[in-house]
N, C-alpha and C positions, 0 to 999 in steps of 0.2 A: 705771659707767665713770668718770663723772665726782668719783667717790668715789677711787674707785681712782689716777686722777693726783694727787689730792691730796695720797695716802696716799703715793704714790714721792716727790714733791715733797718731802714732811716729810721722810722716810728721808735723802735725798740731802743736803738741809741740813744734819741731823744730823750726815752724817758728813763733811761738809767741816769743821762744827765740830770734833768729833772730831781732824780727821786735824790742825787747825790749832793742837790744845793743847800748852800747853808751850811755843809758839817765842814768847810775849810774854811779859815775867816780867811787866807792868802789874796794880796795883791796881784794876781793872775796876770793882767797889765803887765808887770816886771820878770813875767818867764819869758824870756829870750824865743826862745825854740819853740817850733812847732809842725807838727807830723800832719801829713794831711793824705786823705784819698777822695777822688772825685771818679765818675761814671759819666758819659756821655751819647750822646747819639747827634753825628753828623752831619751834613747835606751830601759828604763824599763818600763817609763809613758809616755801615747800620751800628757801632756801636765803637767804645773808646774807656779805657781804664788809665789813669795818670794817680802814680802816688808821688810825693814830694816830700822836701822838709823846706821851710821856711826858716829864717834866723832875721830877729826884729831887734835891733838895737838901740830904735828907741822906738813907743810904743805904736805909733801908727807909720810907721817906714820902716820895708825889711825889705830882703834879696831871697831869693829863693831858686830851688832846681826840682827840676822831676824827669821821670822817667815814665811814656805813656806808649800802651799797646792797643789796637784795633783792628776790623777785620768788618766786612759783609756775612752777615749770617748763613748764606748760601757760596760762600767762596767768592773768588775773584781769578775764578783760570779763563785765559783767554786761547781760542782756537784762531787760524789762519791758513789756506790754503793756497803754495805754491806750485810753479810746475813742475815740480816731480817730487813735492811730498809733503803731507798734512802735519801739521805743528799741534802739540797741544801744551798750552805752559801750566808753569805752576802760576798761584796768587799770585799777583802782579804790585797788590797796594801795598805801600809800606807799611811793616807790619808793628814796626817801632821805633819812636822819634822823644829827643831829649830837646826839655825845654828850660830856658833859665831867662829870670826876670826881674825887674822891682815890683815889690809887692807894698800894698798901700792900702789903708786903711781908715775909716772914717771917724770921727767922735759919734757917740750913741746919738742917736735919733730920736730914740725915744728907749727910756729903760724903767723898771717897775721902783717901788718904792723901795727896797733896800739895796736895788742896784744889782742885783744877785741874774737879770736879762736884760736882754739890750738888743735894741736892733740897731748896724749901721749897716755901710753902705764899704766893698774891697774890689781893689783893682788888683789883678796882674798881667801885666805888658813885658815883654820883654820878645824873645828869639827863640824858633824851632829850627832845631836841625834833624834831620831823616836819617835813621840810623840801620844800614848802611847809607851815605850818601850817594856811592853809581853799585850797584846790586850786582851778583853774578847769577843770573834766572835762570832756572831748571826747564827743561820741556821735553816731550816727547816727540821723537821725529817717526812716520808712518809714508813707506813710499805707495806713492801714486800708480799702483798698479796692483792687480788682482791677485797675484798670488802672498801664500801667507808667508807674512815677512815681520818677525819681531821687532816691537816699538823698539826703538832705540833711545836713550837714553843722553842729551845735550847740554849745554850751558851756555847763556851769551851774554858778555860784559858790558854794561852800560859805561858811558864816559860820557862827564861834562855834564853831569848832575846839580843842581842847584845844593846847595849847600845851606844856606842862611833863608828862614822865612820869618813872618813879623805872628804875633799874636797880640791879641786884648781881649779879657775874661772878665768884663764885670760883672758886679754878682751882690743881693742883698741875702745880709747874713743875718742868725740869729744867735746871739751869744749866751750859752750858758756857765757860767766861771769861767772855768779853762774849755769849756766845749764851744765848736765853734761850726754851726750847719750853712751852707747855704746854697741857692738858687740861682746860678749864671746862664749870661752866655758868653760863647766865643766864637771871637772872631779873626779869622787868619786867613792868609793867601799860600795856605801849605798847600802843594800839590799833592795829591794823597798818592803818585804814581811816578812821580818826582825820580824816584829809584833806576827806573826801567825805564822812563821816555824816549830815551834814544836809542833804544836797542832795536836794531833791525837785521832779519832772519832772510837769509835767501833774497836781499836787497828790499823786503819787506817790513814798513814798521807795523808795532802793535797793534792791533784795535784797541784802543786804550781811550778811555772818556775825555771829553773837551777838560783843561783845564779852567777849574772857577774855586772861589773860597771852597773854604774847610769849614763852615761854620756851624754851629749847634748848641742845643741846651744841655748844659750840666749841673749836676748834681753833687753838693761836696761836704764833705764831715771833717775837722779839722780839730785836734788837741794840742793843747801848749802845756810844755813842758820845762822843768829845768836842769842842768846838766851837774846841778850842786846844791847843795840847802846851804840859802844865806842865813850866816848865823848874826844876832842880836845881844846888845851885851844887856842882861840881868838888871831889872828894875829893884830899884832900893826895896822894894813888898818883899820880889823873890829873894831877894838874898837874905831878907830877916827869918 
């Protein structure tokens, strides 16, 4: 279901791009800026939100940053049982991670006859960092015996967290003027549990998943903008 809103979402966008071409004659190309949100689904997270802005200084080479959230559809608490008391934690995966990169872009591929679509080809490579990078984790402590004894309420600080991971998202887009769709994937060695690894309870670590890539398909909508209308000086026509 939640696929499926996504998928009308994109369409709908589309075509207001679409229905919007043609009524700007603007060099698109030369807006700087560009606002972007993508959607994901992981090999480590059932799913992944990343909005950004890009800034392109010249047209097919920019920098950019974003800010991305994800989560397992059915949670991620991890249980553990010591001798003399049952653990239950909170989500364990990182729930939030900043990433910044060079963003790159291709010449059209192929574009229609007034130029007004285009398909190329966009990279962004750069750095994830895990935000928190060592987490302070929640969990419930329950003693190992039968009488009734309220959970109690814990925290255990991770140390010695990874900080810096690598990413690369290539992706074929489809350009509509300033609209900007496209189809990736990514690829990183983010540990999605990175936050908590090293936390251990009662000399016990997590049950926590092998670490492997972060990798997956996304999905991405992007518009360029400009921060100012360049102005043009008046042809000899308009001034008469």
């Amino acid at each position: 279901m939640k696929t499926s809103k996504l998928l009308i979402c994109f369409v709908v966008a589309l075509a207001v791009a679409l229905e919007a071409r043609g009524a700007d004659e603007e060099d698109y190309a030369k807006w700087h800026w560009q606002a972007r949100l993508e959607a994901a689904s992981y090999t480590t997270l059932d799913w992944g939100v990343e909005l950004g802005l890009n800034y392109y200084p010249i047209e097919y080479v920019g920098v950019g940053a974003s800010l991305s959230v994800g989560k397992n559809f059915l949670g991620d608490e991890k249980s553990l049982h010591t001798p003399t008391r049952v653990i239950e934690t909170d989500d364990v995966n990182n729930f939030a991670w900043f990433r910044a990169g060079v963003q790159l872009k291709s010449p059209a591929l192929w574009k229609n006859r007034d130029g007004s679509l285009a398909i190329s080809l966009r990279l962004d490579a750069g750095i994830t960092m895990p935000i928190p990078v060592n987490r302070n984790l929640g969990y419930y402590s329950t003693p190992n015996s039968h009488s009734a004894v309220l959970e109690e309420r814990h925290f255990a600080k991770n140390s010695g967290g990874r900080a810096l991971f690598f990413h690369a998202k290539p992706a074929v887009s489809l350009d509509v003027e300033r609209w900007q769709f496209w189809l990736g994937y990514t690829i990183s060695d983010f540990d999605a549990y990175s936050a908590v690894r090293n936390i251990t309870i009662d000399g016990q670590p997590l049950p926590l998943n092998d670490k492997r890539f972060m990798n997956g398909f996304t999905l991405g909508i992007g518009f360029r903008f400009q921060t100012h209308k360049t102005h043009t000086s008046p042809t000899p026509q308009e001034i008469q």
